[in-house]
C-alpha positions, 0 to 999 in steps of 0.5 A, a space after each residue: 500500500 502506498 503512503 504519503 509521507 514526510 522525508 526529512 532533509 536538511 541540517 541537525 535543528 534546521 529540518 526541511 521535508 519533502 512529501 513524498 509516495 512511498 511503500 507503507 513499509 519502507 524506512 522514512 528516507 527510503 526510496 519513494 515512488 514519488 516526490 509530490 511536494 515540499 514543506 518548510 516549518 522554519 520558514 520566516 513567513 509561516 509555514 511555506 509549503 509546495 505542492 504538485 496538486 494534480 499528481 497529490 490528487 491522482 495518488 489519492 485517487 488510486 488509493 493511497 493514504 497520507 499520515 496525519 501530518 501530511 493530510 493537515 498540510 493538504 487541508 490546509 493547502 484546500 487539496 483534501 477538500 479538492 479530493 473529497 469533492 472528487 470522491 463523491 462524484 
């Protein structure tokens, strides 16, 4: 099963993460499938987050589930709501 998940990059206290499609299985930082986004929690103008929306949209279409973490980031990006909107059609 696919997940959508956060990969950590970046320096030791300064974290950068990248959204990315990977096997459900596979360690954090291991191979994705996928890179769908970035996310940036240190940045000096709020939380500056970068998305590819319709690639996101096609993963959850075909099944794939985010974690937590990375579906409040779709909500409050307003890609969930994008996909539910699909979803009941």
């Amino acid at each position: 099963m696919l997940k959508l998940r956060l990969t950590r990059l970046g320096r030791k206290k300064v974290p950068f993460y990248r959204i990315a499609a990977m096997e459900a299985l596979s360690k954090r930082d291991g191979k994705a499938v996928a890179y769908l986004g970035t996310y940036n929690p240190l940045a000096e103008e709020g939380n500056q987050v970068v998305l590819k929306e319709e690639e996101i949209l096609k993963f959850l279409s075909n099944g794939a589930q985010p974690t937590e973490t990375v579906k409040s980031i779709l909500t409050k990006a307003g890609v969930w709501a994008k996909f539910e909107e699909t979803k009941k059609k």
